[in-house]
TORGU-376256 format. One line per 5 residues: number of its first residue (from 1); for each residue x, y, z of N, C-alpha, C. Coordinates in steps of 0.1 Angstrom, whole numbers. Layout:
NUM> X:Y:Z:X:Y:Z:X:Y:Z  ...
***
This chain:
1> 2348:-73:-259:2355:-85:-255:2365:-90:-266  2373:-101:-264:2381:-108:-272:2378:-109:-287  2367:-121:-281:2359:-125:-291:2354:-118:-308  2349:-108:-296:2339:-98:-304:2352:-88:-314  2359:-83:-309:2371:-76:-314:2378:-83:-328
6> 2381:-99:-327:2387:-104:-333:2374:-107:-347  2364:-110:-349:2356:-112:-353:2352:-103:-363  2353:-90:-355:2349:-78:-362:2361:-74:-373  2375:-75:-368:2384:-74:-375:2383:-78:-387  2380:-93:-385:2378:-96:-397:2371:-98:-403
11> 2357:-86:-403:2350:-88:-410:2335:-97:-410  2336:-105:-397:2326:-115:-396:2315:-107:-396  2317:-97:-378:2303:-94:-370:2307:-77:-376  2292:-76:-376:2294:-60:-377:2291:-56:-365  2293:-41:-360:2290:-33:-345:2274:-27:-347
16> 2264:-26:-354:2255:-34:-350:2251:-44:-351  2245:-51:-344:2241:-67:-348:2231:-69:-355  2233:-76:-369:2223:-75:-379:2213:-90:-375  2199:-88:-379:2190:-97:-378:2197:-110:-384  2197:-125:-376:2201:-134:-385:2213:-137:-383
21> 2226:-127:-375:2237:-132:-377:2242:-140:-366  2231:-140:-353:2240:-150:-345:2229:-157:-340  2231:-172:-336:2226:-183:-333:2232:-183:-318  2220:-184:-306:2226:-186:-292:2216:-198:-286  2229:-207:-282:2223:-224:-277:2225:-225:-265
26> 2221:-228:-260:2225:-230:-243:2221:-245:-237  2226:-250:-220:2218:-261:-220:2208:-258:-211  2194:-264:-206:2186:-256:-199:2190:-256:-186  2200:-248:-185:2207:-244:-172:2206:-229:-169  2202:-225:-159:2198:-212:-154:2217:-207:-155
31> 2227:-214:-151:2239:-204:-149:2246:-202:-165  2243:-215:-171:2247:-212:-186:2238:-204:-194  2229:-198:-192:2219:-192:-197:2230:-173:-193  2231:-174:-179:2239:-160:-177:2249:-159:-183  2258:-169:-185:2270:-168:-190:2270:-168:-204
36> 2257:-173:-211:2254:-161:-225:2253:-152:-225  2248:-142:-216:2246:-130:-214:2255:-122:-211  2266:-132:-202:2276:-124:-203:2287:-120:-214  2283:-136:-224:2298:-135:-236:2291:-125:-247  2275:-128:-247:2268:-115:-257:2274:-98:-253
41> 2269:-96:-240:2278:-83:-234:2290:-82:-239  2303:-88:-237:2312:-86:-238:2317:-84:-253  2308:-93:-264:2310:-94:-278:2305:-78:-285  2290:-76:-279:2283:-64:-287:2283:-51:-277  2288:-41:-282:2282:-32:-274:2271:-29:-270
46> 2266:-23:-254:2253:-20:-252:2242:-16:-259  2245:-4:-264:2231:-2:-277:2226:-11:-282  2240:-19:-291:2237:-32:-301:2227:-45:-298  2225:-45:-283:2215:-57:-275:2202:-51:-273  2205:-35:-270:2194:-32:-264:2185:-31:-275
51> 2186:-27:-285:2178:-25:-296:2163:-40:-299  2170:-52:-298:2159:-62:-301:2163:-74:-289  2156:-82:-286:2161:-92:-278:2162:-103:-286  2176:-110:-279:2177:-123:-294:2172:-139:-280  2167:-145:-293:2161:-154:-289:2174:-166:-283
56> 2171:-170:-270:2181:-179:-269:2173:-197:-270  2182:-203:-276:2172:-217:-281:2181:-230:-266  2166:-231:-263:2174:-242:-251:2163:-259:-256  2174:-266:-248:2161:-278:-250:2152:-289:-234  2145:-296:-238:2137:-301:-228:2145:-313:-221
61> 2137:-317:-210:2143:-336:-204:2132:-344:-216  2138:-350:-214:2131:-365:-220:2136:-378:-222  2133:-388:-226:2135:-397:-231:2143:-398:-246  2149:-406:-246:2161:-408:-261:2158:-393:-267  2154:-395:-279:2154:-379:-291:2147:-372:-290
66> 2136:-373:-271:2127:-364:-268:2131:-359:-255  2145:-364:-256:2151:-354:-246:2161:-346:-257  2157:-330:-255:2164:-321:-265:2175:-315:-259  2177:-317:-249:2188:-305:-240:2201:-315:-236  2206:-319:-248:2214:-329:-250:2228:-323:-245
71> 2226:-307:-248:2236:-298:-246:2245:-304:-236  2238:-306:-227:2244:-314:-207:2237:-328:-206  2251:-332:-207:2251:-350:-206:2238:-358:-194  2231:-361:-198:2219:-366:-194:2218:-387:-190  2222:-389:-184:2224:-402:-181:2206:-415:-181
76> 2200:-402:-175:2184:-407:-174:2175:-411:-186  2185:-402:-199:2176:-401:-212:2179:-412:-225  2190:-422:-217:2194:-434:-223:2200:-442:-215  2190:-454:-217:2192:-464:-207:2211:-471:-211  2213:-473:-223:2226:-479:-225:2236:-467:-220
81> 2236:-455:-223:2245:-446:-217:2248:-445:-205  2232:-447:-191:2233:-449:-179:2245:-459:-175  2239:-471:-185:2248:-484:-180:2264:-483:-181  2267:-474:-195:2283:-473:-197:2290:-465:-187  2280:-458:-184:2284:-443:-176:2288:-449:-164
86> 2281:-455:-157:2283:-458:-144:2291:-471:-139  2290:-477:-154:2304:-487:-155:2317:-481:-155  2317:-473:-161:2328:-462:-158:2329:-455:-146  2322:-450:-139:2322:-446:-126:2328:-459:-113  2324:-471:-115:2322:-483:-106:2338:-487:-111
91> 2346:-483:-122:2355:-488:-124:2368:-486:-123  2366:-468:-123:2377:-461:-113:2377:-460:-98  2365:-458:-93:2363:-455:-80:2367:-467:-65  2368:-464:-60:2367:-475:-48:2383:-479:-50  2384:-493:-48:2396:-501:-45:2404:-506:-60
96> 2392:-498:-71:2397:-504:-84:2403:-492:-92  2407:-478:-85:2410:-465:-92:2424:-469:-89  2428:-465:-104:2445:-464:-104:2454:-463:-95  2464:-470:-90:2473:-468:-83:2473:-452:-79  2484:-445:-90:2488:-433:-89:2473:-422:-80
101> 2460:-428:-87:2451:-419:-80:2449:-424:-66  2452:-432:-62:2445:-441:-49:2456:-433:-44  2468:-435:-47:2480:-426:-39:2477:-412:-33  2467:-406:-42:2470:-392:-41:2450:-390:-26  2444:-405:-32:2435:-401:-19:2440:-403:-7
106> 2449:-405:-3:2455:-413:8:2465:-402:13  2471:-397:1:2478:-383:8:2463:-373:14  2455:-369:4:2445:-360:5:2438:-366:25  2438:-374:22:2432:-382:39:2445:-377:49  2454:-381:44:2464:-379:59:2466:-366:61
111> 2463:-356:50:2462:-337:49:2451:-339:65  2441:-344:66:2428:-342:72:2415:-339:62  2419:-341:50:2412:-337:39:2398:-343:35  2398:-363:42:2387:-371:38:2378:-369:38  2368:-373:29:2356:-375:25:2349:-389:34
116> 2339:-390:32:2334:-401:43:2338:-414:29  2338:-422:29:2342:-436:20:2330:-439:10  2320:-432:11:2307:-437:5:2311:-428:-12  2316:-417:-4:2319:-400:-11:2331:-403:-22  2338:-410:-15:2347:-409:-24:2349:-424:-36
121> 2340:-435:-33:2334:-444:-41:2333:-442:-48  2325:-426:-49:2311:-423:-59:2320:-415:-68  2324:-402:-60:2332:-391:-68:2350:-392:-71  2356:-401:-65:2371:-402:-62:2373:-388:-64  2384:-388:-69:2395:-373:-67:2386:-365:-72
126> 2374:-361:-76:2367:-352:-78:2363:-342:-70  2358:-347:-54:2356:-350:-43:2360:-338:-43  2376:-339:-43:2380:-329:-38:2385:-317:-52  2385:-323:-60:2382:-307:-72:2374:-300:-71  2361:-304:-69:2352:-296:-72:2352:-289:-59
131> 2356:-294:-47:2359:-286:-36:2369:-272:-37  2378:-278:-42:2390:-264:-42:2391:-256:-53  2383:-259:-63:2382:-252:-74:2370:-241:-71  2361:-246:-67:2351:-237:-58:2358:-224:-51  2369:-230:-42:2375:-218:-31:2382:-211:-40
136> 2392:-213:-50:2397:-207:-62:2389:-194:-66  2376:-200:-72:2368:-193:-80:2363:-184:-69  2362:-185:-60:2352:-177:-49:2367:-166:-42  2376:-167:-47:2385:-162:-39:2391:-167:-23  2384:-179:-23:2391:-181:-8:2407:-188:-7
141> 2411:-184:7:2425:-191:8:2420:-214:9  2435:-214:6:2435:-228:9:2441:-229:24  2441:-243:34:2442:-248:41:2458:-245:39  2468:-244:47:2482:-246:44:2489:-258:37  2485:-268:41:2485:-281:31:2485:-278:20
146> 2476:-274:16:2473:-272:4:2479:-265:-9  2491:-268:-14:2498:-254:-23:2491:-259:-42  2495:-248:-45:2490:-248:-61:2500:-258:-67  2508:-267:-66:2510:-277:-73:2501:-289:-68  2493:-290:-58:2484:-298:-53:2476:-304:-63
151> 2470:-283:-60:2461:-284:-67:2459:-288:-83  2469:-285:-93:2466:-290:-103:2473:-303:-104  2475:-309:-92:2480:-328:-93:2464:-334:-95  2458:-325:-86:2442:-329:-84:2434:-328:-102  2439:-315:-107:2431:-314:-117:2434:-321:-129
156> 2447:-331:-130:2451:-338:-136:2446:-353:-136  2443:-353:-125:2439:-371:-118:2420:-365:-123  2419:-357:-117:2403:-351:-122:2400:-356:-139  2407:-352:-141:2404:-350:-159:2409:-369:-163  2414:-376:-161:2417:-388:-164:2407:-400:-158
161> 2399:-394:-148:2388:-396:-141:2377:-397:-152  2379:-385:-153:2364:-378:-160:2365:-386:-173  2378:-390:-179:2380:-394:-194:2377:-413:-193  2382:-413:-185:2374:-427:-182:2361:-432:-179  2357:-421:-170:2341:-425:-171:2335:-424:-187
166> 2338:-417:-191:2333:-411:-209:2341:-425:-216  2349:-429:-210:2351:-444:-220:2341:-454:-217  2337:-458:-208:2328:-465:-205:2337:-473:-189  2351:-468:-190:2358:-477:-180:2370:-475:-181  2382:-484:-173:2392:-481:-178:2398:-492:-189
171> 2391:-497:-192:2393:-508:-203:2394:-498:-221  2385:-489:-222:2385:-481:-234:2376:-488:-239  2374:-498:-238:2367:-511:-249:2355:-498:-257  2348:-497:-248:2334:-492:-251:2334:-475:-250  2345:-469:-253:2348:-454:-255:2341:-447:-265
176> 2342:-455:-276:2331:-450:-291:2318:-451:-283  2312:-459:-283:2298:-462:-276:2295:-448:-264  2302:-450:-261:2296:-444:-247:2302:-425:-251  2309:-423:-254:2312:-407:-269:2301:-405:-274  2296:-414:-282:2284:-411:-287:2276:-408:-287
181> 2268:-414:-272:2257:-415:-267:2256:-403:-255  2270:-401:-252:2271:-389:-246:2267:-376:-253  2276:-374:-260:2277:-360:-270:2275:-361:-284  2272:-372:-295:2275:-374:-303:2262:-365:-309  2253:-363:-304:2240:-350:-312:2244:-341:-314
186> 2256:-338:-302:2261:-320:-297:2275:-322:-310  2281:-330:-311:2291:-329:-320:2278:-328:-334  2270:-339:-335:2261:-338:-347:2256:-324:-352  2251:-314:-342:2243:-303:-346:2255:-296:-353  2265:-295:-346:2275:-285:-353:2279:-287:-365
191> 2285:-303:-370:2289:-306:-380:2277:-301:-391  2264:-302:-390:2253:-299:-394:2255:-282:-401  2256:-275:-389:2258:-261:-391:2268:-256:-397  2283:-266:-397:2294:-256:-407:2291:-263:-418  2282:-276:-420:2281:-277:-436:2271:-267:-442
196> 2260:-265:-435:2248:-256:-437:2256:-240:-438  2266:-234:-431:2272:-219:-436:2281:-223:-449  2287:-236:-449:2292:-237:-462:2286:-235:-477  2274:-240:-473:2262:-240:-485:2255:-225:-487  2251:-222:-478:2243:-206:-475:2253:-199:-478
201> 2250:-187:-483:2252:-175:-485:2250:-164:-471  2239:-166:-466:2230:-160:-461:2227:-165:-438  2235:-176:-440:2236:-187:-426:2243:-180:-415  2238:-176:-407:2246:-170:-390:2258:-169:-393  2263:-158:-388:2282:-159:-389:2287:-164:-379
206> 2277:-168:-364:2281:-168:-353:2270:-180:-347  2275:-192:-343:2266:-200:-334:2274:-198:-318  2267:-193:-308:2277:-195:-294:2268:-206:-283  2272:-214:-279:2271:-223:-274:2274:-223:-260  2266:-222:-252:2265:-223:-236:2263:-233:-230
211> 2273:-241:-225:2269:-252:-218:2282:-261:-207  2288:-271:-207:2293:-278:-194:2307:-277:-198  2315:-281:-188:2330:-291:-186:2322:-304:-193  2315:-310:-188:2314:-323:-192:2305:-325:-205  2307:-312:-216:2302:-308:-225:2315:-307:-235
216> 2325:-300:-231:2335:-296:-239:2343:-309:-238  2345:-317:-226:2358:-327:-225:2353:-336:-231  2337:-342:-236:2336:-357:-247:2341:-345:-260  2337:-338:-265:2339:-332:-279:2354:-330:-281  2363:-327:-273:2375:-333:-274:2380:-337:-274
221> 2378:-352:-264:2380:-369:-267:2374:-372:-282  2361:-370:-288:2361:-372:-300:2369:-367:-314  2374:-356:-313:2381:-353:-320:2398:-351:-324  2401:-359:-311:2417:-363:-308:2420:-374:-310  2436:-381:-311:2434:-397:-307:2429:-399:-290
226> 2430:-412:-290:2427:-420:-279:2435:-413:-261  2449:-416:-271:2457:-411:-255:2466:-392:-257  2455:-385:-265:2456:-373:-259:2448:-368:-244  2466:-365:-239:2461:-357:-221:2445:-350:-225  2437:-353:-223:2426:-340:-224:2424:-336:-207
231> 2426:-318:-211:2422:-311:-199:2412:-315:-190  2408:-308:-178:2398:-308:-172:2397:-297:-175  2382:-289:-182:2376:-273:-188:2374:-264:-174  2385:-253:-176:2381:-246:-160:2371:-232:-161  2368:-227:-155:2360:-218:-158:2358:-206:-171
236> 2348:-208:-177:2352:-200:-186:2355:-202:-199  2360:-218:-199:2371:-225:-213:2362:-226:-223  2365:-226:-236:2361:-224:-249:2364:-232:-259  2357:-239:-268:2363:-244:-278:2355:-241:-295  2362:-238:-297:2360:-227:-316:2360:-234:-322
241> 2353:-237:-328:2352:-243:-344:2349:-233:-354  2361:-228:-363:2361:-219:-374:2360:-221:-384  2349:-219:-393:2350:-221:-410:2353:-212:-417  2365:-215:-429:2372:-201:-433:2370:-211:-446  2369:-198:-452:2369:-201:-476:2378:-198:-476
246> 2387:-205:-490:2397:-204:-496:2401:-192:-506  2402:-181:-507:2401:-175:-521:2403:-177:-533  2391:-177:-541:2393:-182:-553:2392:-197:-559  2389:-201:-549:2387:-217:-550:2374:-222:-541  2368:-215:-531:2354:-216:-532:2355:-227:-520
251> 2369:-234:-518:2368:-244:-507:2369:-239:-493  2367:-245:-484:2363:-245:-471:2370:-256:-464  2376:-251:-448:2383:-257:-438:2379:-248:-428  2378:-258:-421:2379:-261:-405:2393:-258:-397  2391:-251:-384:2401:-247:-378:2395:-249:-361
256> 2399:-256:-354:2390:-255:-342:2408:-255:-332  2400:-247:-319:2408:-241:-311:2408:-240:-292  2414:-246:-285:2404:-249:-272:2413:-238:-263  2404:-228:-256:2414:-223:-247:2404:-228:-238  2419:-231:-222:2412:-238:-210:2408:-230:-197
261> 2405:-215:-203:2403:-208:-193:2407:-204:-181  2398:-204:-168:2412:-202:-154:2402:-202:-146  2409:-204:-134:2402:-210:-121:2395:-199:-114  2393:-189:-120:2386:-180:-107:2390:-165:-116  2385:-156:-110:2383:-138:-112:2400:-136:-110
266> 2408:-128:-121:2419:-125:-114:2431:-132:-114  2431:-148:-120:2441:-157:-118:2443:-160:-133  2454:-163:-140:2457:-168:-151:2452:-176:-160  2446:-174:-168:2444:-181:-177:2451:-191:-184  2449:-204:-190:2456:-211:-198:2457:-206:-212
271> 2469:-213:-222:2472:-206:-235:2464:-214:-248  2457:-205:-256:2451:-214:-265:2459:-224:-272  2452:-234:-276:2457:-244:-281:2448:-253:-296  2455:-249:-305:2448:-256:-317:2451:-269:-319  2438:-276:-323:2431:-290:-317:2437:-294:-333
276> 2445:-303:-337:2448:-311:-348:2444:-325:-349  2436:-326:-364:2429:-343:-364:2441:-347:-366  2443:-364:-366:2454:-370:-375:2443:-375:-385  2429:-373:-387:2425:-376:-397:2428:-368:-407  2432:-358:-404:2437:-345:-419:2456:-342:-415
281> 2459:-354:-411:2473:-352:-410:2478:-343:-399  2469:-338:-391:2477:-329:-381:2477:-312:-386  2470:-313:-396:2474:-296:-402:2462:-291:-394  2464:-277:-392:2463:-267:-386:2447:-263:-392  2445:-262:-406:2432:-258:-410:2429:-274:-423
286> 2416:-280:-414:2411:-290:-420:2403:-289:-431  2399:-296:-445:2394:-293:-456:2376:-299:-449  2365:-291:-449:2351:-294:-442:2351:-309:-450  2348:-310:-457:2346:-326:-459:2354:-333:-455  2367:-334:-453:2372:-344:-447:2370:-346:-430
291> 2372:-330:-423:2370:-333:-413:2350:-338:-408  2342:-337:-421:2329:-339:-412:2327:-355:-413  2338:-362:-428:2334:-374:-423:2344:-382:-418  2358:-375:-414:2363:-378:-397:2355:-383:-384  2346:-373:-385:2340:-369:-369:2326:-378:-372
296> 2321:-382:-388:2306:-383:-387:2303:-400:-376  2315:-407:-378:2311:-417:-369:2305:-417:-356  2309:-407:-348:2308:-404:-332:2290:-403:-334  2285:-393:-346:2273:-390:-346:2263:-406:-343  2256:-407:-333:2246:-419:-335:2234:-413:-349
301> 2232:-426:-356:2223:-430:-366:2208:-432:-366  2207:-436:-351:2197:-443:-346:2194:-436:-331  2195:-428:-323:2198:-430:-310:2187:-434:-303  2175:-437:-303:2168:-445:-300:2170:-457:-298  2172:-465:-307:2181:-478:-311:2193:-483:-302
306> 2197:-477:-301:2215:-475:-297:2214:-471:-284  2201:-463:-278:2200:-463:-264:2194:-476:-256  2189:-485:-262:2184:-500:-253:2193:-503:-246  2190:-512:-241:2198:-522:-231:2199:-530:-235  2217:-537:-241:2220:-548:-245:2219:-559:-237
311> 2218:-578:-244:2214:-584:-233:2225:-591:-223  2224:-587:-213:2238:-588:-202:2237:-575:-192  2233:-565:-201:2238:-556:-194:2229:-556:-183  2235:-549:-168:2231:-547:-153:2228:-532:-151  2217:-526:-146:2214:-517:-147:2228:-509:-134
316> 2234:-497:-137:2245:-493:-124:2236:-478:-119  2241:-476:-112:2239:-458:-109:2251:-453:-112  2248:-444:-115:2256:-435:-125:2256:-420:-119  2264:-410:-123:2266:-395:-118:2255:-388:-119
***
């Protein structure tokens, strides 16, 4: 594979896989669990897996910090996250979702396309993503209506959807908060781990990380400004965080990278794209200290704490 090729070039992975050098996380998802298996295949050659089996580390449901499978956004496992979440949901949907999106359910209805009114409340233009992105992936045709500039009008309205619910609304007010409490462990563990290979000698050359769209799109809201477009993650999509030493100077930077994948077996991929803080000025390769205490805010302190229920708040249903 890609991956594996580029890695080895330089030196990271060797072509056998030595004890210790890769770390494999998943969320306790039976299809993200395959799709480790698949990017391990593609990275090592056969012999190189068959020789030992590597342990893949998944986590449990629970409650606040005893739910460990933080990996996939869990609304059940904090009561304040439920509430932002679904304030976010209640605040695009229905008669209060953006002009431009309301426009585009109303084309989608006069296609023959509607959802029953309950459906599209809950999911707005999603409704119908997750519908046609399905037939995409599966190889099926579309309805004649339906042409590929539709479709990514849909995946555009999709993803500004999805970016609002993760603000808490479309107000932004509560976007830190509700980042946080979403993904802010999953950004935490990482930051964790390139300080930890910074330090070690001896630390994984490789952590790979199996898990959602609604995994990759908060960790990119967190690490961009406010009103970067962020994608909707299509099949497949990837986001690298690289830590590279300086020669001779012993320092360390950060380089992170998002490619957005592609809709199905056989259809084009999108072009990689390196993710620049304006906390490090926009450059290309970030100095690790600066970018971990960029990012360390997102991290909650307390998440126990910080998951209660403020007083006002109305319990909503959420995704």
């Amino acid at each position: 594979g890609v991956l594996g090729e580029r890695y080895r070039a330089a030196g990271i992975l060797g072509a056998p896989l030595a004890e210790g050098e890769v770390v494999l996380r998943s969320s306790f998802t039976k299809r993200t669990i395959e799709t480790l298996q698949g990017v391990m295949s593609g990275i090592f050659p056969a012999d190189a897996l068959a020789r030992k089996p590597i342990v893949v580390h998944v986590g449990s449901n629970g409650q606040g910090t005893g739910h460990t499978d933080y990996l996939h956004h869990h609304p059940e496992c904090c009561a304040r996250y439920k509430f932002l979440l679904g304030r976010g949901v209640k605040g695009w949907n229905g008669t209060r979702m953006p002009a431009p999106s309301q426009n585009l359910v109303d084309r989608m209805k006069a296609l023959g396309m509607g959802f029953e009114e309950h459906h599209i409340k809950l999911y707005g233009i999603l409704a119908w993503r997750d519908m046609l992105t399905c037939q995409l992936g599966s190889g099926l045709a579309f309805v004649p209506a339906v042409s590929d500039a539709l479709v990514e009008e849909i995946d555009r309205h999709s993803a500004a959807q999805a970016v609002s619910w993760f603000s808490g609304g479309l107000s932004n007010k509560d976007r830190a908060e509700t980042l946080r409490l979403a993904h802010g462990r999953t950004l935490g563990e990482m930051l964790d781990r390139l300080s930890h290979a910074a330090a070690t000698p001896n630390a994984p050359k490789l952590v790979l990380y199996s898990a959602h769209d609604w995994t990759i799109m908060p960790l990119v809201m967190m690490m961009l400004p406010d009103d970067f477009p962020v994608p909707w993650p299509r099949f497949c999509s990837d986001l690298k965080v690289e830590l590279f030493r300086k020669r001779g100077s012993g320092e360390h930077f950060v380089r992170v990278e998002y490619s957005p994948g592609t809709h199905g077996e056989g259809l084009p991929g999108g072009k990689p794209q390196v993710l620049r803080l304006a906390a490090c000025d926009g450059a290309e390769h970030c100095e690790l200290g600066r970018f971990v205490k960029a990012l360390q805010p997102w991290v909650p302190t307390d998440f126990d704490h910080e998951c209660k229920m403020k007083p006002g708040d109305v319990p909503a249903a959420s995704k």
